[in-house]
C-alpha positions as CSV (number, residue, x, y, z in Angstrom):
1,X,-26.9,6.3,17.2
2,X,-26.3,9.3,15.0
3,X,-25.3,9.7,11.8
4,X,-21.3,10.3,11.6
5,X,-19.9,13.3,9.6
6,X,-16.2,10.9,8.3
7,X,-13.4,12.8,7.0
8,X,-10.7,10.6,5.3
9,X,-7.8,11.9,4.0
10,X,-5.5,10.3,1.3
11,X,-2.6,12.5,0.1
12,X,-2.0,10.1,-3.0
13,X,-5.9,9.9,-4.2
14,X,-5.7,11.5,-7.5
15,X,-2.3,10.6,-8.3
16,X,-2.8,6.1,-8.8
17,X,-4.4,3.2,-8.2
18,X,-2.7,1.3,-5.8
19,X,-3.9,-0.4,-2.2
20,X,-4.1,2.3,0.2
21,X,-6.4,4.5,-2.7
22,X,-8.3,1.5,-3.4
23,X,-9.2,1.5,0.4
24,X,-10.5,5.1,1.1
25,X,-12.9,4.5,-2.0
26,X,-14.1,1.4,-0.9
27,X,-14.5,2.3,3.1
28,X,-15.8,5.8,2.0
29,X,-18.5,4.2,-0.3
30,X,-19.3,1.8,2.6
31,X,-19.8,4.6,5.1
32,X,-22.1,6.5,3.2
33,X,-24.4,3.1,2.3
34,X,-24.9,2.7,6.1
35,X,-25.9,6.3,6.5
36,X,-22.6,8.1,7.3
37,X,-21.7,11.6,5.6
38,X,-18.2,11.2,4.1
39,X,-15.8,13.6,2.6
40,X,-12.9,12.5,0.5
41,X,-9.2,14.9,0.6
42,X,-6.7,14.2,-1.4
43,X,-3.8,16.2,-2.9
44,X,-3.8,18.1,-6.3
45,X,-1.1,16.3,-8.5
46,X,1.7,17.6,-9.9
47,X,0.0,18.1,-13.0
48,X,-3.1,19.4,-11.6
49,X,-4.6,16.2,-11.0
50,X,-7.6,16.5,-9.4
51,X,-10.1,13.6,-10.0
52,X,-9.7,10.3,-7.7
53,X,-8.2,7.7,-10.0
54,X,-10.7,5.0,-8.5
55,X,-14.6,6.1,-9.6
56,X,-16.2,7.0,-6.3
57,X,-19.7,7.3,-5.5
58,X,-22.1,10.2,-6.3
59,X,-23.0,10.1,-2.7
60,X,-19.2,10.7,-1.7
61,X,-18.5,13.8,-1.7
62,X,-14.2,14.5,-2.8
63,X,-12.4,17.8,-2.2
64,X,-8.5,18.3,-3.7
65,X,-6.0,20.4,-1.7
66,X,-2.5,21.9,-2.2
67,X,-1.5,19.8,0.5
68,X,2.2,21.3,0.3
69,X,1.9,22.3,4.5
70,X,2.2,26.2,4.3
71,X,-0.1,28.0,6.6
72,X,-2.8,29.1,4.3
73,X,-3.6,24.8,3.1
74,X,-4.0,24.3,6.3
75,X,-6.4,27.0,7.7
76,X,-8.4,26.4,4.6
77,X,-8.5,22.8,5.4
78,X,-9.3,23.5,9.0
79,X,-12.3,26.2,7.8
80,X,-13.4,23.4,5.4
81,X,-13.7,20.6,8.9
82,X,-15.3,23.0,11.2
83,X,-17.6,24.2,8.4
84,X,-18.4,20.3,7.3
85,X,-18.9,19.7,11.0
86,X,-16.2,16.9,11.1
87,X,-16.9,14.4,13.8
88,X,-13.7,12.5,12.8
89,X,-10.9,12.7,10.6
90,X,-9.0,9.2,9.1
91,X,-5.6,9.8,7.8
92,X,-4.5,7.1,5.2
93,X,-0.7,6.7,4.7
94,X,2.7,6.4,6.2
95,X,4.8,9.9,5.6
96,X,5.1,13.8,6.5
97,X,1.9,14.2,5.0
98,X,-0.2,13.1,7.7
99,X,0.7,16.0,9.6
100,X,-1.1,18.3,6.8
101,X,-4.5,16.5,8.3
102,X,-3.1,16.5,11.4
103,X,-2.1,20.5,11.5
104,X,-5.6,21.4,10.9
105,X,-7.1,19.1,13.1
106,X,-6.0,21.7,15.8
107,X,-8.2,23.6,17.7
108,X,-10.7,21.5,16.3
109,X,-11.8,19.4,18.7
110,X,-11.9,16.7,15.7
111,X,-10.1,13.3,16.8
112,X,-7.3,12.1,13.8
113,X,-7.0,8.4,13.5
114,X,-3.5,7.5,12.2
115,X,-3.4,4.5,9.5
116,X,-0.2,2.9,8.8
117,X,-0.5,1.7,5.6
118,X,3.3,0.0,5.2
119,X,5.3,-2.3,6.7
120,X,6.3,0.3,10.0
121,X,9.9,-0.4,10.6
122,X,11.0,-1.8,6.7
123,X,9.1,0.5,4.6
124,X,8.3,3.7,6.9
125,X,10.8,4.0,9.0
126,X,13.9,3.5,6.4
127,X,12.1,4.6,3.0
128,X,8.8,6.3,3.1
129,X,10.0,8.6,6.2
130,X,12.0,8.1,9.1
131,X,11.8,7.0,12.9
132,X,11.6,10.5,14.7
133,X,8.7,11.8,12.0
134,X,6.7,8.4,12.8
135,X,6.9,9.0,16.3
136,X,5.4,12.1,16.7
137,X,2.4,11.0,14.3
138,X,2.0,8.2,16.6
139,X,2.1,10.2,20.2
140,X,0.2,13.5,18.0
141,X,-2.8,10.7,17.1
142,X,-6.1,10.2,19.2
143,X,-5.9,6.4,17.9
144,X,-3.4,4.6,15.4
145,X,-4.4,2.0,13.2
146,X,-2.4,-1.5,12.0
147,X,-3.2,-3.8,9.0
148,X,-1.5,-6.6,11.1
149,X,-1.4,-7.9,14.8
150,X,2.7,-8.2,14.5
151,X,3.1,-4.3,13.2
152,X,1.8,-3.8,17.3
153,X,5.2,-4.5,18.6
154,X,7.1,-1.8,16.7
155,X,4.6,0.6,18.7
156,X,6.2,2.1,22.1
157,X,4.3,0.1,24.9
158,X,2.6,3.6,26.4
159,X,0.8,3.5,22.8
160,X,-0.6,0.6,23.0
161,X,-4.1,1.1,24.3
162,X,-4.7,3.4,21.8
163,X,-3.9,1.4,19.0
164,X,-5.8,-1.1,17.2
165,X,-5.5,-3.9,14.3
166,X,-8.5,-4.3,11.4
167,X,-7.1,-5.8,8.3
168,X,-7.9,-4.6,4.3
169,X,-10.9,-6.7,3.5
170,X,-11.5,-9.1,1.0
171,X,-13.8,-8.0,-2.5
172,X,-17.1,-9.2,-2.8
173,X,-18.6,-11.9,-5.3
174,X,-15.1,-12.6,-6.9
175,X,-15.3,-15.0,-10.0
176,X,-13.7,-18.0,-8.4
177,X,-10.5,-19.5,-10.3
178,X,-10.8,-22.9,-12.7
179,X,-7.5,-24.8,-11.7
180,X,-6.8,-27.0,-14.1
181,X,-4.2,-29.3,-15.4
182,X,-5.3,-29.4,-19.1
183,X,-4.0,-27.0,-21.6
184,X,-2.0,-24.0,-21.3
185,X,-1.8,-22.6,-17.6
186,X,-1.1,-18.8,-16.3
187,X,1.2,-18.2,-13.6
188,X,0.2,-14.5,-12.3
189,X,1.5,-11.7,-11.1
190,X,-0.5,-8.7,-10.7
191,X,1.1,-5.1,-8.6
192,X,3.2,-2.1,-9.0
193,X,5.9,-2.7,-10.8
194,X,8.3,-1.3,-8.4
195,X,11.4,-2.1,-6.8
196,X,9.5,-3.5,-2.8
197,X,7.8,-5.8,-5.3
198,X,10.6,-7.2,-7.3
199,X,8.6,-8.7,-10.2
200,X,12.2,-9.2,-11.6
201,X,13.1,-12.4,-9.1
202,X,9.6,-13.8,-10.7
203,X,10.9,-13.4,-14.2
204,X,13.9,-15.2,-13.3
205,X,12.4,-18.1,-11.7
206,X,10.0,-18.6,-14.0
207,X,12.9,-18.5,-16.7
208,X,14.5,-21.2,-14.2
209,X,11.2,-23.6,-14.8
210,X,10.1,-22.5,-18.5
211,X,11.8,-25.6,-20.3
212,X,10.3,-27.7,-17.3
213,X,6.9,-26.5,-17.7
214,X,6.3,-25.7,-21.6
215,X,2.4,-25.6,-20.8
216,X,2.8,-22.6,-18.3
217,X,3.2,-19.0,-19.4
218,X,4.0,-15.8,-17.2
219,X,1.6,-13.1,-17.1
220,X,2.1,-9.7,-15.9
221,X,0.0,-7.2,-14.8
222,X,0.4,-3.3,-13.6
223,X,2.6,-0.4,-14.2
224,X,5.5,1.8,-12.5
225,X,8.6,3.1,-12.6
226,X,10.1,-0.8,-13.3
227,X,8.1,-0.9,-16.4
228,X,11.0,-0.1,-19.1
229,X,13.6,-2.4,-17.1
230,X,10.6,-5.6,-16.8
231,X,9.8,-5.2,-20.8
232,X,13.7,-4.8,-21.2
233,X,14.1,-8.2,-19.7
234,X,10.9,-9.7,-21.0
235,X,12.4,-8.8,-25.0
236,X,16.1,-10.5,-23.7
237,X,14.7,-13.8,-22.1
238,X,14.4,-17.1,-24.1
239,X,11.2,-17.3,-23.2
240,X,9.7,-14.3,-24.4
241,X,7.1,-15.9,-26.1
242,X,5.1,-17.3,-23.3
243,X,6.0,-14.2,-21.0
244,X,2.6,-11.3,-21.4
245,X,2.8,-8.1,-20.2
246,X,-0.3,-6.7,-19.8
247,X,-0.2,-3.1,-18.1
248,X,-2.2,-1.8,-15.8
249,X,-5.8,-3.9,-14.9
250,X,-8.7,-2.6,-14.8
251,X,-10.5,-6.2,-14.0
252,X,-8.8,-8.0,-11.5
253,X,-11.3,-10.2,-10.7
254,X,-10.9,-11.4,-14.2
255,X,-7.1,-12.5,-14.4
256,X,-7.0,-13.9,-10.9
257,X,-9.8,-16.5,-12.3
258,X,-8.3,-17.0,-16.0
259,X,-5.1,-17.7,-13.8
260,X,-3.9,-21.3,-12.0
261,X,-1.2,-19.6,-9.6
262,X,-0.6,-16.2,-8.1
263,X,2.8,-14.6,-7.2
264,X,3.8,-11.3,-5.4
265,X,7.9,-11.8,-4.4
266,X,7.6,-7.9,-2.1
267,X,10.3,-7.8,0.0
268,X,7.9,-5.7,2.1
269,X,4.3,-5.4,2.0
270,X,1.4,-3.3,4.3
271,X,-1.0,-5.9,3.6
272,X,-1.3,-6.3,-0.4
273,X,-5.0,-6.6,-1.3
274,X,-3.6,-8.6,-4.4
275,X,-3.1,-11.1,-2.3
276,X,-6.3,-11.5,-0.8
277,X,-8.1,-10.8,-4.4
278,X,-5.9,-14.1,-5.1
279,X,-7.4,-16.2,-2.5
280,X,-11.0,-15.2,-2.9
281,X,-10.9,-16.3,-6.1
282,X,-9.0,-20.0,-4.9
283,X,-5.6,-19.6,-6.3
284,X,-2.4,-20.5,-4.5
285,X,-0.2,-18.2,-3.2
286,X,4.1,-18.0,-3.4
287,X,6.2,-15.5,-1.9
288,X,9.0,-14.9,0.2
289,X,8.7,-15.5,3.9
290,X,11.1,-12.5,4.5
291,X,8.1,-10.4,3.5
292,X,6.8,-9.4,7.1
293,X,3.0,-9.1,5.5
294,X,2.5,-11.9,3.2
295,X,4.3,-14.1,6.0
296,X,1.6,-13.5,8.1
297,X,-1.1,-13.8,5.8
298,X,-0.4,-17.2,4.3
299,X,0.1,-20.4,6.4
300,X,3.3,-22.1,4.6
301,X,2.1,-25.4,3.0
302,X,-1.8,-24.6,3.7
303,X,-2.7,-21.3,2.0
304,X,0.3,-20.8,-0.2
305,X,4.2,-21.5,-0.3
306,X,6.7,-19.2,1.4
307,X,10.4,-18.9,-0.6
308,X,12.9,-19.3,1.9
309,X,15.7,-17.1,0.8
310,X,15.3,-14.2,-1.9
311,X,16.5,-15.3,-4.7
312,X,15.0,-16.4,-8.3
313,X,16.1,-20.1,-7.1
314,X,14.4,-20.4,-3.8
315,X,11.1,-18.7,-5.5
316,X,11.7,-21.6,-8.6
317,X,11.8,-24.1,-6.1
318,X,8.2,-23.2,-4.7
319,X,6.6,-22.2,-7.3
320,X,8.1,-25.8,-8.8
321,X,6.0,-27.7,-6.2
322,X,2.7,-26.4,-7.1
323,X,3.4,-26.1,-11.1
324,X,4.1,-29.5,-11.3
325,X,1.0,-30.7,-8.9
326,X,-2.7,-29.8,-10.0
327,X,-4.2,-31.6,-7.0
328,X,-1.8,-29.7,-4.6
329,X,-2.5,-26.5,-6.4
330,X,-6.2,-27.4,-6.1
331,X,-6.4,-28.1,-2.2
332,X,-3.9,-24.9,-1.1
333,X,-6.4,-22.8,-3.8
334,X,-9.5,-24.3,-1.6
335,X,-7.6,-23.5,1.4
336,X,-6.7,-20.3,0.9
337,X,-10.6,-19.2,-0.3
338,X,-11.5,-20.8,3.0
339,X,-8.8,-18.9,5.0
340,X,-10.2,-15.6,3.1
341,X,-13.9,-15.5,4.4
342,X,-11.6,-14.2,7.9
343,X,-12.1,-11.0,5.8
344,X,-15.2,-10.5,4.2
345,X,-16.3,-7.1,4.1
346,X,-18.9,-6.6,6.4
347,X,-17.6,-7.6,9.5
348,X,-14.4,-5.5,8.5
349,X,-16.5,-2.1,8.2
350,X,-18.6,-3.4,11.1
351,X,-15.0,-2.7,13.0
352,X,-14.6,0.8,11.1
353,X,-17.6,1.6,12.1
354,X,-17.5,0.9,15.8
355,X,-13.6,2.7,15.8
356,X,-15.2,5.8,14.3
357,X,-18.1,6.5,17.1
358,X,-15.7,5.6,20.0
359,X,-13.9,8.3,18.5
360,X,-16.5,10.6,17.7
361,X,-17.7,10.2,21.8
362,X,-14.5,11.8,22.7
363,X,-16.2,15.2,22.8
364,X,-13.4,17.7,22.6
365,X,-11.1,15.7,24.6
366,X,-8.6,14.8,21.4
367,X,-4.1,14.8,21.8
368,X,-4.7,18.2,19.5
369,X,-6.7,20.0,22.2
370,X,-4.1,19.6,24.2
371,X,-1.4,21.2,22.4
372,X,-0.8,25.2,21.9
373,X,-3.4,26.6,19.1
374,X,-1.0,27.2,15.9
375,X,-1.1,26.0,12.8
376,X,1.6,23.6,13.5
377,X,1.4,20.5,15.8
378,X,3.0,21.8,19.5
379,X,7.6,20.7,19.2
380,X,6.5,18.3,22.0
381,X,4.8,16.5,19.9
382,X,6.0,17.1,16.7
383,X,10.1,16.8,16.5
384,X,11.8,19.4,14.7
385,X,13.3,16.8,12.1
386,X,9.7,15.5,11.1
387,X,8.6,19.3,11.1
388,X,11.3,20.3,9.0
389,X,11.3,17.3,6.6
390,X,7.2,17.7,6.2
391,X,8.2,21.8,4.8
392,X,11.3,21.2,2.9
393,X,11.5,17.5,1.9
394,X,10.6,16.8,-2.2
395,X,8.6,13.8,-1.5
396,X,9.4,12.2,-5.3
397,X,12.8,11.4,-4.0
398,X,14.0,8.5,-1.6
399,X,14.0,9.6,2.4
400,X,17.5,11.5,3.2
401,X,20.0,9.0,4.3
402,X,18.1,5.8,3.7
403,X,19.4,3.1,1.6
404,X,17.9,4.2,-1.8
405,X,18.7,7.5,-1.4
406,X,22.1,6.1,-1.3
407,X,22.0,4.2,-4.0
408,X,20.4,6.9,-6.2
409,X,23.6,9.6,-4.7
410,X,26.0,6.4,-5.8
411,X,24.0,6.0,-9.5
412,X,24.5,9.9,-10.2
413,X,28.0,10.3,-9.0
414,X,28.9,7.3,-11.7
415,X,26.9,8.9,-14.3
416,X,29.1,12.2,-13.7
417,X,32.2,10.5,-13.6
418,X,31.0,8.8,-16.9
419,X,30.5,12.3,-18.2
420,X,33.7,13.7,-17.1
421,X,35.5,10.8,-18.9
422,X,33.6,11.3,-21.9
423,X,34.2,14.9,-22.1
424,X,37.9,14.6,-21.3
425,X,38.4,11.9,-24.7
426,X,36.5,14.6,-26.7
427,X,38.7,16.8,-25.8
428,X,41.6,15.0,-26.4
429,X,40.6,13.8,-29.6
């Protein structure tokens, strides 16, 4: 078979390191080792940002757009796949942006895989974007990708055959874990600190257990926009001394194996490479079993313990079982490295590679081709709320009419009724 030409397209590339930038790196890199051109497109920050936050290959080649969706982005993009000789195009994410990739992919011939790389209905659907926008990038795509066999049902039946499940893959060689019951012991948590994964209910269980468990101390890796509030409530607790915030890691591998138990409490995941980092390296996992995407990838009492309600007390109680029980944290560890190998790389990109020349075969005959030739997708297939959100919608703030961006309308209203009242006292006195 012949070489592919792979486009993959992450909007958020230069602007973090988080999961779904982790993944175009690592599945890029491991194209290109099995012979496969692949060009890297990403957005140019804010800021200008224009260098992938994860080191990438020499062999990878990476170019940055103004991916803001006005006409001229996109025939540039478009001149840049016809001139690359595209055979297929790979768009990481979960919002309005895909349909920058999308827009140029017309008159292409190029088939777009969509990847959903969020919970669909929790995350996408009520935060990241909305219902209408989601359903157009699913009918617009030539085959949509999910992270977990469950996220299928939340796909309209007609879909179906065009969709298809590979997981994130587990990291290679990882420095296995020591669980011990000596000494002092390090109860983990390594993520974003942001408010889907709530590293605040861990600080308050752990709180719950500190007087219990004098040997165990917290420690806290990442950064975000939580980072103020999470040192805030570090410098308050009573056990501030044996909580570490770290900031953000740039050696995983080595604090999952100087650690004896991992946490994540998400309230919604895609499917958190953290966790599977965890297991490689043999450590127990606890979470909370509403959390659609850890639930599914931890067996409850085998691989890890799943909190039954969200709350710092239900998270104490499991994390309880396994700080008080070396040989328990030591056969769930085992378990869970076991249940891991499910994911080892290879056979991972072995399914990438299969999904991108079934693609590739499908000589012209893509959804695109089939809509009118403008620079926007056809309104058949792309509503006029998604169109319209994708041109006007400033993507730092919460998705019109979700919860947060309910909450955030409710936060500044108090804070201008706070400044009202303040104004009116100064002016009285």
């Amino acid at each position: 078979m012949k070489n592919l030409r792979i486009a993959i397209g992450c909007f958020s590339l230069c602007l973090g390191k988080g999961g779904s930038e982790r993944v175009a790196v690592n599945l890029a890199e491991a194209m290109t080792l099995r012979g496969h051109q692949v060009l890297l497109l990403s957005h140019i920050g804010p800021n200008g940002e224009n260098t992938p936050a994860y080191p990438i290959s020499p062999n990878v080649r990476h170019i940055a757009l103004n991916c803001s969706g006005w006409h001229g982005e996109v025939a540039k993009l478009k001149k840049i796949l016809i001139y690359e000789k595209i055979d297929v195009l790979l768009s990481l994410g979960a919002s309005a942006m895909h349909f920058f990739w999308a827009s140029a992919c017309i008159g292409t011939g190029i088939p777009i895989i969509y990847s959903e790389r969020s919970d669909p209905v929790e995350r996408i659907e009520k935060i990241n974007w909305n219902r209408q926008g989601r359903m157009a990038a699913l009918y617009g795509a030539d085959c949509i990708h999910e992270l977990l066999p469950g996220y299928m049902n939340t796909i309209p039946q007609e879909l179906r055959e065009k969709a298809i499940v590979i997981p994130n893959c587990a990291p290679r060689n990882p420095i296995p874990a020591l669980i011990k019951d000596e000494g002092q012991k390090t109860l983990l948590y390594l993520g974003r600190l942001c408010e889907e994964k709530r590293p605040q209910l861990l600080l308050d269980a752990f709180c719950l257990l500190a007087d219990k468990y004098p040997d165990w101390n917290l420690e806290i890796w990442g950064y975000g926009p939580l980072e103020g509030r999470i040192r805030g409530q570090i410098k308050k607790s009573e056990t501030s001394g044996r909580i570490f915030f770290r900031g953000q890691c740039d050696n995983p591998g080595q604090a999952y194996a100087n650690a004896q138990l991992y946490c994540l409490p998400s309230s919604h995941e895609g499917f958190p490479i953290s966790v599977l980092e965890a297991m490689t390296a043999g450590l127990p996992i606890v979470g909370y079993k509403s959390c659609n995407a850890i639930a599914n990838i931890i067996e409850d009492g085998k691989t890890g313990l799943l909190a039954n309600e969200d709350s710092p007390e239900s998270l104490a109680q499991a994390l309880d079982k396994l700080m008080g029980n070396c040989g328990l944290r030591k056969s769930i560890g085992a378990a869970a490295r076991d249940a891991a190998s499910a994911y080892k790389p290879d056979g991972i990109y072995d399914k990438w590679e299969k999904l991108f020349y079934e693609l590739a075969n499908l000589n012209f005959d893509t959804v695109s081709q089939k809509l009118d030739r403008e620079e926007f997708l056809h309104p058949a297939a792309l509503s006029l709320a998604a169109r319209q959100e994708w041109l006007y919608r400033d993507f730092e703030q919460p998705m019109p009419w979700s919860f947060a961006w309910f909450k955030n309308c409710c936060l500044n209203l108090v804070n201008k009724l706070a400044g009202i009242k303040h104004f009116l006292q100064g002016y009285k006195s």
